[in-house]
C-alpha positions in Angstrom: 122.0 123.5 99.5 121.0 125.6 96.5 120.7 125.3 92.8 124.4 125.4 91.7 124.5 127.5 88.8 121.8 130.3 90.2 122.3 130.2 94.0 118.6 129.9 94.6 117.3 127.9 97.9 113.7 127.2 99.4 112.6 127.6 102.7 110.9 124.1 103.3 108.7 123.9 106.7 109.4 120.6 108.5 105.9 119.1 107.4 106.7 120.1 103.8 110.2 118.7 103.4 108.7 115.3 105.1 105.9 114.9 102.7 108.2 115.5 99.9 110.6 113.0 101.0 107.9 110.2 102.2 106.4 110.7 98.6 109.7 110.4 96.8 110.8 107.3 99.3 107.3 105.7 97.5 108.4 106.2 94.6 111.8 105.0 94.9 110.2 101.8 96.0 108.0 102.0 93.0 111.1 102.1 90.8 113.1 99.1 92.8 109.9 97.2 92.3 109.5 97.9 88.6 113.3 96.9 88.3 112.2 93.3 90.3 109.6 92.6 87.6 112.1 93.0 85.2 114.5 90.9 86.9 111.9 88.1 87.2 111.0 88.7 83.6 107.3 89.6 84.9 104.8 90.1 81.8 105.2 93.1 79.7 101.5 94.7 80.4 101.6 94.7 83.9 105.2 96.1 84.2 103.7 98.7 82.0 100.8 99.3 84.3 102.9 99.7 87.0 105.4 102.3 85.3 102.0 104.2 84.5 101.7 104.0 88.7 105.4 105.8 89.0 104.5 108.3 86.0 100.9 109.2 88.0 102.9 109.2 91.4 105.6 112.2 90.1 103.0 114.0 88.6 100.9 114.3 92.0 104.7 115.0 93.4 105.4 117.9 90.7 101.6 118.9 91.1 102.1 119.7 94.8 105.8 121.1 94.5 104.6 124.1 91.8 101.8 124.7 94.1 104.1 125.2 96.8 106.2 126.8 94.2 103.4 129.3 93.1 102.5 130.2 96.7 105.8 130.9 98.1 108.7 131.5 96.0 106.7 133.2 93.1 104.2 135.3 95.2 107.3 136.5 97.4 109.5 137.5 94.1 106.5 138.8 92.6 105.7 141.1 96.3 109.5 141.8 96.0 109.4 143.3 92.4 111.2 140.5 90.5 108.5 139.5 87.6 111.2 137.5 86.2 110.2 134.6 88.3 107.0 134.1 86.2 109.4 133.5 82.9 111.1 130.8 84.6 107.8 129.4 85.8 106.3 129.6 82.1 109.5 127.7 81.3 109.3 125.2 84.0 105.9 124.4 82.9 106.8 124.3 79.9 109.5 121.4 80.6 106.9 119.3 82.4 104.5 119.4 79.8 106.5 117.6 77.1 
């Protein structure tokens, strides 16, 4: 499946794709587990401390995915002549650093 409005995909390696997904599955558990505490009206702080777990845990995810990014998909565009891969990186960055 590729991005729907620029037809890009990613070759993902079997390890990669399953590291992705096991880190994202803890995360979704993070999340269901946030949305227990507020079902149980758990105190304020440590619902707070443990949203400031999910926020830490998707930016170790992003960390490692524009890593992978960088090595793969930019390197190859920028080896294939297409420098306008490293606009769309500034801009990604960009969008994560709000």
């Amino acid at each position: 499946m590729g991005c729907e409005h620029c037809g890009k995909t990613t070759a993902r390696s079997e390890d990669e794709r399953r590291r992705l997904i096991n880190r994202l599955c803890r995360i979704e558990g993070q999340i269901r587990g946030i949305r227990g505490m507020i079902e149980r009206d758990a105190y304020c702080n440590d619902i707070l401390i443990q949203s400031s777990a999910v926020s830490a845990a998707m930016n170790a995810f992003n960390r490692d995915l524009i890593a992978n990014h960088i090595r793969g998909c930019v390197a190859r565009d920028l080896r294939d002549g297409d420098d306008s891969v490293v606009d769309e990186l500034v801009s990604t960055l960009e969008r994560l650093m709000k």
